[in-house]
N, CA and C atoms as an extended XYZ file, in Angstrom:
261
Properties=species:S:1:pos:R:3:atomname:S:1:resname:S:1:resid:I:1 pbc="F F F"
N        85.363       89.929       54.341 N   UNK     1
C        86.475       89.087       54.775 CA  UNK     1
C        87.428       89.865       55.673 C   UNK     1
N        87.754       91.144       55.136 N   UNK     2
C        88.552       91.897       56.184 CA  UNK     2
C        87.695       92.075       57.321 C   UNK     2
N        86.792       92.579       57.502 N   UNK     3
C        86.468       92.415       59.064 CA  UNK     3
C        86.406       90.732       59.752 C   UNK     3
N        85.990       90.450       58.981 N   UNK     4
C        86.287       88.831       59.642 CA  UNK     4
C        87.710       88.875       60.477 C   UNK     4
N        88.765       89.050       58.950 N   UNK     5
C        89.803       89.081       59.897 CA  UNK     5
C        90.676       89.819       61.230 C   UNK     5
N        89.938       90.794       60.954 N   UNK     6
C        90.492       91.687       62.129 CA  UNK     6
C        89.872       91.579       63.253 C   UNK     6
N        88.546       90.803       63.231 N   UNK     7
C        87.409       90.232       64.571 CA  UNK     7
C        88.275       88.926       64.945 C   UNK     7
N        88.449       88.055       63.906 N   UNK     8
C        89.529       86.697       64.238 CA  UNK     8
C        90.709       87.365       65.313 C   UNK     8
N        91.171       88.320       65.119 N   UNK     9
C        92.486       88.666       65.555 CA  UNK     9
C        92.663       89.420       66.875 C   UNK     9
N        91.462       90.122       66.541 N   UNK    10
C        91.561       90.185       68.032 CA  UNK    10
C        90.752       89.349       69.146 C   UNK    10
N        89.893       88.665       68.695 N   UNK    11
C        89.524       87.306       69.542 CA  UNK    11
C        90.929       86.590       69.922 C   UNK    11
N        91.784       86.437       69.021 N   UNK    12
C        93.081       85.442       69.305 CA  UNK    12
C        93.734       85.747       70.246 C   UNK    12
N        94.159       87.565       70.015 N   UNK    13
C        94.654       88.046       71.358 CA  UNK    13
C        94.312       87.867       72.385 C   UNK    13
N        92.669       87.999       72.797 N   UNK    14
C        92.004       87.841       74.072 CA  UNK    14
C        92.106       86.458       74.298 C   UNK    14
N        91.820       85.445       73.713 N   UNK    15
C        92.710       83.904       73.988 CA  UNK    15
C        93.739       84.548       74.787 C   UNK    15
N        94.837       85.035       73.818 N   UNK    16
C        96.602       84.759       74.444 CA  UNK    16
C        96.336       85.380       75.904 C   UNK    16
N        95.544       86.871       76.196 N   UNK    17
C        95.997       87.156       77.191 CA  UNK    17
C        95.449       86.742       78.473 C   UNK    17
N        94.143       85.837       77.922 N   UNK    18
C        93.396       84.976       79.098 CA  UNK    18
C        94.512       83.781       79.766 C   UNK    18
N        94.834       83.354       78.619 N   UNK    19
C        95.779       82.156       78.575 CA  UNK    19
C        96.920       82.693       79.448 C   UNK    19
N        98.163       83.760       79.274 N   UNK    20
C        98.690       84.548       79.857 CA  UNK    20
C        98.647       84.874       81.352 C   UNK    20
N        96.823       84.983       81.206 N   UNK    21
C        97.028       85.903       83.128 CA  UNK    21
C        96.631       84.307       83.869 C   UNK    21
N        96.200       83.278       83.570 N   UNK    22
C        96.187       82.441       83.884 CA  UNK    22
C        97.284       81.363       84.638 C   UNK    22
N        98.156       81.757       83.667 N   UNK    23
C        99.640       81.368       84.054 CA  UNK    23
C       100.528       82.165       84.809 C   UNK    23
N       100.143       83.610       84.767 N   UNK    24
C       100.737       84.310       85.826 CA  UNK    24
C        99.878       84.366       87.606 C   UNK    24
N        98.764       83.504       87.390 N   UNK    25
C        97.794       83.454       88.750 CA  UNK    25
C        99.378       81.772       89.122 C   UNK    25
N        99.028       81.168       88.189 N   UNK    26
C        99.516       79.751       88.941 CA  UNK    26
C       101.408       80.473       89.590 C   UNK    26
N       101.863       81.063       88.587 N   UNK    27
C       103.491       81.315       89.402 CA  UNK    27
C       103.373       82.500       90.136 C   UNK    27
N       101.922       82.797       90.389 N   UNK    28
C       101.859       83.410       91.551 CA  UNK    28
C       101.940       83.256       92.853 C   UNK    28
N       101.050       82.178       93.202 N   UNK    29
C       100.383       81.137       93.852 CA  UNK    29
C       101.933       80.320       94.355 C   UNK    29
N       102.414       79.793       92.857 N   UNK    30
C       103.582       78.844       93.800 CA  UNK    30
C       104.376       80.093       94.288 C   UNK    30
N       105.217       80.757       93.793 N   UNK    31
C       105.684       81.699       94.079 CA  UNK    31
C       105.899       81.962       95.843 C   UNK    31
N       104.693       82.818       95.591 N   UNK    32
C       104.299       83.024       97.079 CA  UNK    32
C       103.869       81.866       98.385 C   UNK    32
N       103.571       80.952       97.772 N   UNK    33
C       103.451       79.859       98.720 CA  UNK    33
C       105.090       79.325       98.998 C   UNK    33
N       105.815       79.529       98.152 N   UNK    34
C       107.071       78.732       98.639 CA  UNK    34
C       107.949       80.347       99.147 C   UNK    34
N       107.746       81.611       99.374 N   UNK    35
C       108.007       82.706      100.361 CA  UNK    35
C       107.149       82.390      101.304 C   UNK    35
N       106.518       82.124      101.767 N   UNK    36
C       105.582       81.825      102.883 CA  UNK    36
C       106.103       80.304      103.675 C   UNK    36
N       106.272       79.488      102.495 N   UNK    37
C       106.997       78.038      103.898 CA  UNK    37
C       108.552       78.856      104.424 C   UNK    37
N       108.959       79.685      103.101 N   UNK    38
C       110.847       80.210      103.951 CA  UNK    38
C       110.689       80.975      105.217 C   UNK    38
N       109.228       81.857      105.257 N   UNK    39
C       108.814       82.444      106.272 CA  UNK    39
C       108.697       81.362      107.480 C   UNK    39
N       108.048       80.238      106.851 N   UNK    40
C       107.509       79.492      108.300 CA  UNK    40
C       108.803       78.689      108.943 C   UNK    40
N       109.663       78.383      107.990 N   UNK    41
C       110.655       77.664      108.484 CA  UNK    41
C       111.731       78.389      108.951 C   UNK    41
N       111.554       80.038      108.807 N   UNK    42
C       112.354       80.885      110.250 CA  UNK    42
C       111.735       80.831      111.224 C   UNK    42
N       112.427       82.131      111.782 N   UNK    43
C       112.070       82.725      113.258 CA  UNK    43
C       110.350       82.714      113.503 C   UNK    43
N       109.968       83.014      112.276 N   UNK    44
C       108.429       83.554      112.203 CA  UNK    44
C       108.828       85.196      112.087 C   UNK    44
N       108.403       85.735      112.922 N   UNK    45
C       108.693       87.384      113.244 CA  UNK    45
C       107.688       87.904      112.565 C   UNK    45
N       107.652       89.049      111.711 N   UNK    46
C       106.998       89.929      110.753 CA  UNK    46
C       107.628       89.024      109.407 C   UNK    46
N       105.468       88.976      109.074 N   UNK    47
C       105.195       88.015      107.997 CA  UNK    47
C       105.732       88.873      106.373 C   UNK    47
N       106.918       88.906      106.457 N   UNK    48
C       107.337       89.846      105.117 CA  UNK    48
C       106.941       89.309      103.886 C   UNK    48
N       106.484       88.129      103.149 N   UNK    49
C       105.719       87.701      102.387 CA  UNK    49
C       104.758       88.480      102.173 C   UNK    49
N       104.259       89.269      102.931 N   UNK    50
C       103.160       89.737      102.557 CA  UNK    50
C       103.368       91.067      101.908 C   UNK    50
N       104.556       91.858      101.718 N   UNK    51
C       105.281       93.042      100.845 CA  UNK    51
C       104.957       92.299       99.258 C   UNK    51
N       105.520       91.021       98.737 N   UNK    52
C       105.470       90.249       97.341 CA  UNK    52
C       103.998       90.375       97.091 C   UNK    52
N       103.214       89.315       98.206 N   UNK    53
C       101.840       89.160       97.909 CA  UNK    53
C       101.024       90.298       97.661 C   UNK    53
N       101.325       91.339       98.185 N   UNK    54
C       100.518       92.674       97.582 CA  UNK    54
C       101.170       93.440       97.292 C   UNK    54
N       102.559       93.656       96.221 N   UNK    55
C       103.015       94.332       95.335 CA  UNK    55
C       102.529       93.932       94.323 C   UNK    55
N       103.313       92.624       94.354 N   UNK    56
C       102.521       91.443       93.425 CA  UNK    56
C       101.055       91.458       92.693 C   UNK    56
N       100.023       91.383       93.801 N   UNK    57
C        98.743       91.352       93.654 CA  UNK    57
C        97.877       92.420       92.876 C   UNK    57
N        98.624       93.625       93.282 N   UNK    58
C        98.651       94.629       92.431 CA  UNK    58
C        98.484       94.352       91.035 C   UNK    58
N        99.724       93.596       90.395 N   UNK    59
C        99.918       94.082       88.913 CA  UNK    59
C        99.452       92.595       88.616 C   UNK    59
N        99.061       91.911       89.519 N   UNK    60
C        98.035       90.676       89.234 CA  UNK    60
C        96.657       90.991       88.816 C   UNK    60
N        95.658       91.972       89.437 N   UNK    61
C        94.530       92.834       88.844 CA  UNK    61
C        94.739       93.279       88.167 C   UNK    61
N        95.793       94.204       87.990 N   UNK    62
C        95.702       95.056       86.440 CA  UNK    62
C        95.695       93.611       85.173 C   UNK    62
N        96.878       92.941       85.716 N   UNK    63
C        96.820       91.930       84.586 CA  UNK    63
C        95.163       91.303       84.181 C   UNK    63
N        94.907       90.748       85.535 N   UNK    64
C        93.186       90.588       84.931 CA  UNK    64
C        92.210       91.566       84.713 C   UNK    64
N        92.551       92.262       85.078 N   UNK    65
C        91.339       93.636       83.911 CA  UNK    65
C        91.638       93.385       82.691 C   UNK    65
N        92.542       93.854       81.968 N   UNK    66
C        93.521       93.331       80.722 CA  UNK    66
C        92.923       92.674       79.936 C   UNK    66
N        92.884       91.156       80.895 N   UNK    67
C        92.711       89.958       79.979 CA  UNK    67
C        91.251       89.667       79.948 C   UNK    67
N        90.188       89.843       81.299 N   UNK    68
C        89.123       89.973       81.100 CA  UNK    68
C        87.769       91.044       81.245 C   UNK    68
N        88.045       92.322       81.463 N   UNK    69
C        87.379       93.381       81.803 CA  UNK    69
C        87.730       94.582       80.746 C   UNK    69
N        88.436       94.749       80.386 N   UNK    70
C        88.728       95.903       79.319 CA  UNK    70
C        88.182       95.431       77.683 C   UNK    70
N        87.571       96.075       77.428 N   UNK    71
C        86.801       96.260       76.109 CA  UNK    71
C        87.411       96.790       74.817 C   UNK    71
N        87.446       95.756       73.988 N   UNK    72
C        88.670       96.530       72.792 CA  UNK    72
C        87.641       97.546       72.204 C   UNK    72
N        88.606       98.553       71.698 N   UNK    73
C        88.085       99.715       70.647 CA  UNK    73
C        87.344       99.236       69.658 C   UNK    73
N        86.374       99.990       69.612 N   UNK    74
C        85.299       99.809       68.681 CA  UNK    74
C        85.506      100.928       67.679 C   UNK    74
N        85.000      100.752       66.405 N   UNK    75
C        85.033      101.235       65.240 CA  UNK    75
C        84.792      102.362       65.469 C   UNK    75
N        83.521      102.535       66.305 N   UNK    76
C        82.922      103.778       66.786 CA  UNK    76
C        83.729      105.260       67.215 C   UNK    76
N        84.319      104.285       68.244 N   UNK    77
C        85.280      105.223       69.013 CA  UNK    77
C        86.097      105.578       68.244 C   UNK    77
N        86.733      104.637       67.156 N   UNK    78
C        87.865      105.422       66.387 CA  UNK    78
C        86.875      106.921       65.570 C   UNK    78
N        86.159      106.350       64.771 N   UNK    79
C        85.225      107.389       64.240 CA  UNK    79
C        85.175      108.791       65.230 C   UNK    79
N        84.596      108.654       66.164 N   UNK    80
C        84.321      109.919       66.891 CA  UNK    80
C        85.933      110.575       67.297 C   UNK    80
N        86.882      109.794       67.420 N   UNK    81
C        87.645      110.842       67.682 CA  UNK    81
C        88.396      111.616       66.570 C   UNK    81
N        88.307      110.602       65.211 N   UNK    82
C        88.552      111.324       64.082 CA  UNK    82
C        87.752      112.714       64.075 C   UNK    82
N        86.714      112.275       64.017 N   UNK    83
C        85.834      113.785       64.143 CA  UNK    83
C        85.605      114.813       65.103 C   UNK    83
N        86.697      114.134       66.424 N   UNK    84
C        86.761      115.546       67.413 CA  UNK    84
C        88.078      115.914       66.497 C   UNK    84
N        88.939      115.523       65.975 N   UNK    85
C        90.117      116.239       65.498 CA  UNK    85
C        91.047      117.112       66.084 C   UNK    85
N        90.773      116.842       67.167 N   UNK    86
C        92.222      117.226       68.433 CA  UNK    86
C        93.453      116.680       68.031 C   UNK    86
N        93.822      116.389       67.053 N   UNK    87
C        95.853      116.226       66.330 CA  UNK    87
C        95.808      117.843       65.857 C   UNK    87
């Protein structure tokens, strides 16, 4: 039952943080689309929107590695580093 629960739990997390980067793609998206019409409805000049969109975009990938590319710790790994004993 305890591993059940601690497999439940962190499945839940990976829900929240799918759920999470999901919602940070959409107020991304508006975000930057409504810096991009303030752009169009100046001068034009140098498209400075594009400083947000890839600062932004940045910690938009990390966020999706996060939520779908990073691999939680396995039992394993805790094991082996108990037994390198580097504390």
């Amino acid at each position: 039952m305890d591993n059940y629960q601690e497999r439940r739990e962190a499945a839940v997390e990976r829900v929240k943080a799918k759920r999470d980067f999901k919602r940070h793609v959409a107020v991304y998206v508006v975000v930057n689309l409504f810096l991009i019409g303030i752009w169009a409805l100046g001068d034009g000049g140098f498209f400075w929107p594009i400083i947000v969109i890839l600062g932004w975009g940045v910690g938009l990938l990390l966020n999706g590695w996060d939520a779908y590319l990073k691999k939680p710790i396995s039992e394993e790994a805790i094991q082996r580093e108990i037994e390198r004993g580097d504390a």
